[in-house]
MIVORO-296966 format. One record per residue (C-alpha): residue in one letter; chain; x, y, z. Coordinates in steps of 0.25 Angstrom, whole numbers, plus 2048, in hexadecimal, padded with zeros to 3 digits. Each point is the difference from the previous one (the first is absolute). Layout:
N
("a","A",(X,Y,Z)) ...
//
This chain:
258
("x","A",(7EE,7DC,7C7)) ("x","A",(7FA,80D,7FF)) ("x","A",(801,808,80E)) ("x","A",(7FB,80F,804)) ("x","A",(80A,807,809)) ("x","A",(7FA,80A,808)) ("x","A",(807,80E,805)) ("x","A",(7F8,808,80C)) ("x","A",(801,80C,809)) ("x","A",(7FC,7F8,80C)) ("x","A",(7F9,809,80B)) ("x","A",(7FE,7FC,80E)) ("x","A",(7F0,7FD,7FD)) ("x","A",(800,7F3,7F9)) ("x","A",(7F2,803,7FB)) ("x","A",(804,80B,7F8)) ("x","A",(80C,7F6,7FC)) ("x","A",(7F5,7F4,7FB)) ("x","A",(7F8,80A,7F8)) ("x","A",(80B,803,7F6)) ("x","A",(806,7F3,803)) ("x","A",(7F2,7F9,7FA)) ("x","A",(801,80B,7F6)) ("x","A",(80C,7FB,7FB)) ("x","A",(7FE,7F1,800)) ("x","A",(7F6,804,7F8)) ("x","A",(808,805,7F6)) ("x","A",(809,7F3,800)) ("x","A",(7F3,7F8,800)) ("x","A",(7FE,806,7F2)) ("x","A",(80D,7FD,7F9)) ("x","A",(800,7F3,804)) ("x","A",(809,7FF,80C)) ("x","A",(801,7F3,808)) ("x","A",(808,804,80B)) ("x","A",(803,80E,807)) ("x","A",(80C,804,806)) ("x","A",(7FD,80B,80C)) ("x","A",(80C,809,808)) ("x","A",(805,801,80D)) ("x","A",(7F5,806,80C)) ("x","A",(7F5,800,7F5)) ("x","A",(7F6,7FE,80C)) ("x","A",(802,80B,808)) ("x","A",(80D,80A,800)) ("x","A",(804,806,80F)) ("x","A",(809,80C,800)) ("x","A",(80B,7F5,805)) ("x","A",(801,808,80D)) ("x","A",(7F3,7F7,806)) ("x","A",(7FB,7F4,7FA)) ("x","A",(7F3,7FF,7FA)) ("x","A",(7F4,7FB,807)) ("x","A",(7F9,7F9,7F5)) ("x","A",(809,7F5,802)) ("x","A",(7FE,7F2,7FA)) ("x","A",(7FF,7F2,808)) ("x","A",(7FC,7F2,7FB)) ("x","A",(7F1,7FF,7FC)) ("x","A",(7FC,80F,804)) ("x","A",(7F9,80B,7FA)) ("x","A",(80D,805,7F8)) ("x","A",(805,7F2,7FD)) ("x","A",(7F3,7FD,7FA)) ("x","A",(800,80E,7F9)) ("x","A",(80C,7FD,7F9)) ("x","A",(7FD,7F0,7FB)) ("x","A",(7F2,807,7FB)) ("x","A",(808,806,7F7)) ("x","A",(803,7F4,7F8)) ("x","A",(7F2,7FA,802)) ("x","A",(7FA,80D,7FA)) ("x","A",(808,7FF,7F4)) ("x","A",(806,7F4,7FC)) ("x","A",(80D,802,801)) ("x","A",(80C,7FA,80A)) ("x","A",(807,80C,808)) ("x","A",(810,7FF,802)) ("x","A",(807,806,808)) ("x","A",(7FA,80D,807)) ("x","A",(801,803,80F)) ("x","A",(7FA,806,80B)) ("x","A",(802,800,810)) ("x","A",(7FD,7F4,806)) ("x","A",(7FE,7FC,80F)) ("x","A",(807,7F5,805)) ("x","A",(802,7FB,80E)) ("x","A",(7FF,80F,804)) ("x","A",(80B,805,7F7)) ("x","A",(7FD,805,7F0)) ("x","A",(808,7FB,7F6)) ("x","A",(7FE,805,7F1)) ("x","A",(7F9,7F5,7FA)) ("x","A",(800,7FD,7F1)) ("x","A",(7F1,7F8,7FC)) ("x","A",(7FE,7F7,7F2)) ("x","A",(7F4,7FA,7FE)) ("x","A",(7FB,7F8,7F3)) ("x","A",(7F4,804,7F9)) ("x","A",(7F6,7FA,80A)) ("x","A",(806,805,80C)) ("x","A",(807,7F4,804)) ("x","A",(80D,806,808)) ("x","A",(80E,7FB,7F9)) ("x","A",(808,804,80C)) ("x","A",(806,80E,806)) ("x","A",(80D,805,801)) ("x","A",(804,80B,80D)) ("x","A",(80C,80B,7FD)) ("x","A",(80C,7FA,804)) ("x","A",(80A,80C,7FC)) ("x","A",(7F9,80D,807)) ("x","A",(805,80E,7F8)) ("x","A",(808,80A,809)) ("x","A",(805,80A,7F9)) ("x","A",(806,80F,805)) ("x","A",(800,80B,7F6)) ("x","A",(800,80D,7FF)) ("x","A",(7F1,806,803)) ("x","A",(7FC,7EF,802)) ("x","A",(803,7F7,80C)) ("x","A",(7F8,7F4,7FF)) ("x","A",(801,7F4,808)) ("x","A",(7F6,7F5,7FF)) ("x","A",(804,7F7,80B)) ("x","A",(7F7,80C,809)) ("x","A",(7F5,7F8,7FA)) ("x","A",(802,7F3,7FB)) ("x","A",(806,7F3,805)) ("x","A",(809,7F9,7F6)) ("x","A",(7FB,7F2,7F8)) ("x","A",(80B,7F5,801)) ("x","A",(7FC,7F7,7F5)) ("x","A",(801,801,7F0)) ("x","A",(7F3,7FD,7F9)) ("x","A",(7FD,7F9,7F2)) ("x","A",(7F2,7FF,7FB)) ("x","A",(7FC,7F7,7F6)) ("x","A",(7F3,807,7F4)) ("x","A",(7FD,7F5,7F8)) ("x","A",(80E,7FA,7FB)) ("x","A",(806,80E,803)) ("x","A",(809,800,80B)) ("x","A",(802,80F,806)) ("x","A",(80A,805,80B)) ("x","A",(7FA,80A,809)) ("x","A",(809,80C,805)) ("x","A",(7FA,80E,804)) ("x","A",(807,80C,7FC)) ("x","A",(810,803,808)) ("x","A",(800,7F1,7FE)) ("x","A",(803,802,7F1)) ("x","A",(80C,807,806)) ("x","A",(805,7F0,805)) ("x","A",(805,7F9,7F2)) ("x","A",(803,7F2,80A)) ("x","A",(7EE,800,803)) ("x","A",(7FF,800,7F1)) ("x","A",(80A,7F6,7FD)) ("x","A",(7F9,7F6,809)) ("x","A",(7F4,801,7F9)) ("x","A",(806,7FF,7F2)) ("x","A",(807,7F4,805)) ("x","A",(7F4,7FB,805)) ("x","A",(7F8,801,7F1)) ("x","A",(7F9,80D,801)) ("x","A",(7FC,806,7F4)) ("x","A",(7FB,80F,806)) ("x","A",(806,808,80A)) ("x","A",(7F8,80A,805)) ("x","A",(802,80B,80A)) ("x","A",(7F4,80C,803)) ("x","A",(806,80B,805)) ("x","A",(7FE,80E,807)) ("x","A",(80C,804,7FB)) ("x","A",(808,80E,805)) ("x","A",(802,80B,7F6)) ("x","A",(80D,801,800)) ("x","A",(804,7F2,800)) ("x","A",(7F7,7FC,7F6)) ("x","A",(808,80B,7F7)) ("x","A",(80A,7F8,804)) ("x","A",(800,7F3,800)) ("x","A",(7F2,7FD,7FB)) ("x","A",(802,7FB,7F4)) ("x","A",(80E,7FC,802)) ("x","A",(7FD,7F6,80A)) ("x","A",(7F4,7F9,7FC)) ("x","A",(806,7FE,7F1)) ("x","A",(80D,7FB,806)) ("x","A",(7F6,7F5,808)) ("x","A",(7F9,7FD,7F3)) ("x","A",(80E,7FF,7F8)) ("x","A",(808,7F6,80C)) ("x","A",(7F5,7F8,802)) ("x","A",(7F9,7FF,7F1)) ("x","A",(7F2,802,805)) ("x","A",(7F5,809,7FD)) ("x","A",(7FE,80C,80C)) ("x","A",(7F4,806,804)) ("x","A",(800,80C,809)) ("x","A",(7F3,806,802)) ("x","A",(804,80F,807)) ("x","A",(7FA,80B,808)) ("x","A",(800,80E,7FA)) ("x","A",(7FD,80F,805)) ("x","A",(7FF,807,80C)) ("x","A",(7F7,7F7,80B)) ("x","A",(801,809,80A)) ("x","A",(80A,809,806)) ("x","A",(80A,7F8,804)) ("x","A",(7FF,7F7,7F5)) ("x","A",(804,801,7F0)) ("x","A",(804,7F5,7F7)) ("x","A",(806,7FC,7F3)) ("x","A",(7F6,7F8,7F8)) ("x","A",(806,7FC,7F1)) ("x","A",(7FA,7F1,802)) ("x","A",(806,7F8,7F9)) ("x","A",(800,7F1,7F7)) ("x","A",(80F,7FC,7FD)) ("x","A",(802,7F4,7F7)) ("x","A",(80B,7F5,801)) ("x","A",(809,808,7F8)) ("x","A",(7FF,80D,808)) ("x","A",(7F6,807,7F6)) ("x","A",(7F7,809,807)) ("x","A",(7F3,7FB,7F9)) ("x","A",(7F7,80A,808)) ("x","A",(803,80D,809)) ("x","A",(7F4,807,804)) ("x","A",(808,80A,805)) ("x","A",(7F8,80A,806)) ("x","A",(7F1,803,805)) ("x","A",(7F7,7F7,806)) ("x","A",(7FC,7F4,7F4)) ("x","A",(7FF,7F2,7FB)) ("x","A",(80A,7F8,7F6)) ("x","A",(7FC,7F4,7F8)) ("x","A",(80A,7F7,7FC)) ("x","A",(803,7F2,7FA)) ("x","A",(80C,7F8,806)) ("x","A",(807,7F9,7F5)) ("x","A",(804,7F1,808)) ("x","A",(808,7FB,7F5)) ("x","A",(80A,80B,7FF)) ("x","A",(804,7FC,80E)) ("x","A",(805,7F2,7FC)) ("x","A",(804,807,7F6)) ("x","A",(80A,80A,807)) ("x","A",(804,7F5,808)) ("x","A",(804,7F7,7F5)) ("x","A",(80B,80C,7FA)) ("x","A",(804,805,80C)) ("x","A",(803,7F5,80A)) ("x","A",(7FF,802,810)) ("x","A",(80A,7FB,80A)) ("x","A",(7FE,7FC,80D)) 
//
């Protein structure tokens, strides 16, 4: 499978966000991508101090925006999210659609990042409402475990999903500065190494506004933790082909426990 990973500096305006997204998909269109991968908020950033307005809920003007998407180009989408509406509290929603549009299936943020550093207080519980459920999606006869960016931080969430027959792990992200120097890399090889799965994680990167700057480097790990793409920094597109024998592969030499 050949997948495009897309890496954004979001701004609150989610037109000015779709026209470099299309742009973009575009791109990927041309080198033959069948699936795109897009980060964490790619909808429309807030300054994490007050949520955005543009906020998604089932069969609206946003939600339709976003399957669009797919229909325009062809392509499924995994894994990107943006504030959703839901019984009068938002949670951060991640969307998949196939290649005509037809939803596979969403997954809310369950681990909400807080953080306090020097210079950065962050606390997303101010705005979001926690999910409660792990979610799996099936493209084609892929199966894909749905996390969103702290959660990569939670090894038992992708342990579940590799347990259960997932081949792709993926986690957008609007990953901190210094924490993505951190532990960035670090965390998601170390998911893709225990678990034997590919790992997608589409990123934000730049300064959104003036509250908000983040680490970008999306990246594609393979079973074996070999980082086969780092867009590291600026705002671009990443085509890629995933290898699905090598995971069988991997598995086969290095054998899993329960």
């Amino acid at each position: 499978m050949k997948i495009a990973v897309i890496q954004l500096t979001s701004v609150l305006d989610y037109k000015a966000n779709f026209e470099i997204i299309r742009a973009q998909l575009t791109e990927a269109k041309a080198k033959g991508a069948e699936a795109f991968f897009m980060p964490e908020v790619f909808y429309s950033m807030s300054d994490g101090v007050t949520p955005t307005t543009f906020l998604v809920e089932e069969g609206n003007e946003h939600y339709k925006n976003i399957q669009k998407l797919s229909i325009d180009f062809g392509m499924a989408q995994i894994g990107g999210s943006a504030a959703t509406l839901l019984n009068g509290k938002i949670v951060n929603r991640a969307y998949n659609f196939d290649k005509n549009g037809k939803d596979l299936g969403h997954y809310d943020k369950i681990n909400l990042f807080s953080c306090d550093l020097p210079n950065k207080k962050i606390n997303e519980g101010n705005n979001y409402t926690a999910g409660s459920d792990y979610k799996m999606i099936s493209l084609g006869s892929t199966k894909i475990g749905l996390g969103i960016c702290f959660d990569m931080r939670f090894s038992e969430m992708a342990h579940q999903y590799r347990m259960n027959g997932a081949e792709i792990l993926t986690f957008p992200a609007a990953f901190t500065v210094p924490t993505g120097k951190a532990h960035w890399h670090t965390l998601l090889r170390a998911r893709a190494i225990e678990n034997q799965c590919f790992v997608v994680a589409a990123a934000q990167w730049g300064h959104h506004n003036d509250k908000i700057q983040t680490y970008g480097h999306s990246v594609v790990i393979d079973p074996w933790g070999d980082i086969i793409l780092d867009l590291e920094e600026g705002v671009k597109v990443g085509v890629v082909e995933l290898d699905f024998p090598k995971i069988e592969l991997i598995r086969k030499s290095v054998i899993m426990s329960r």
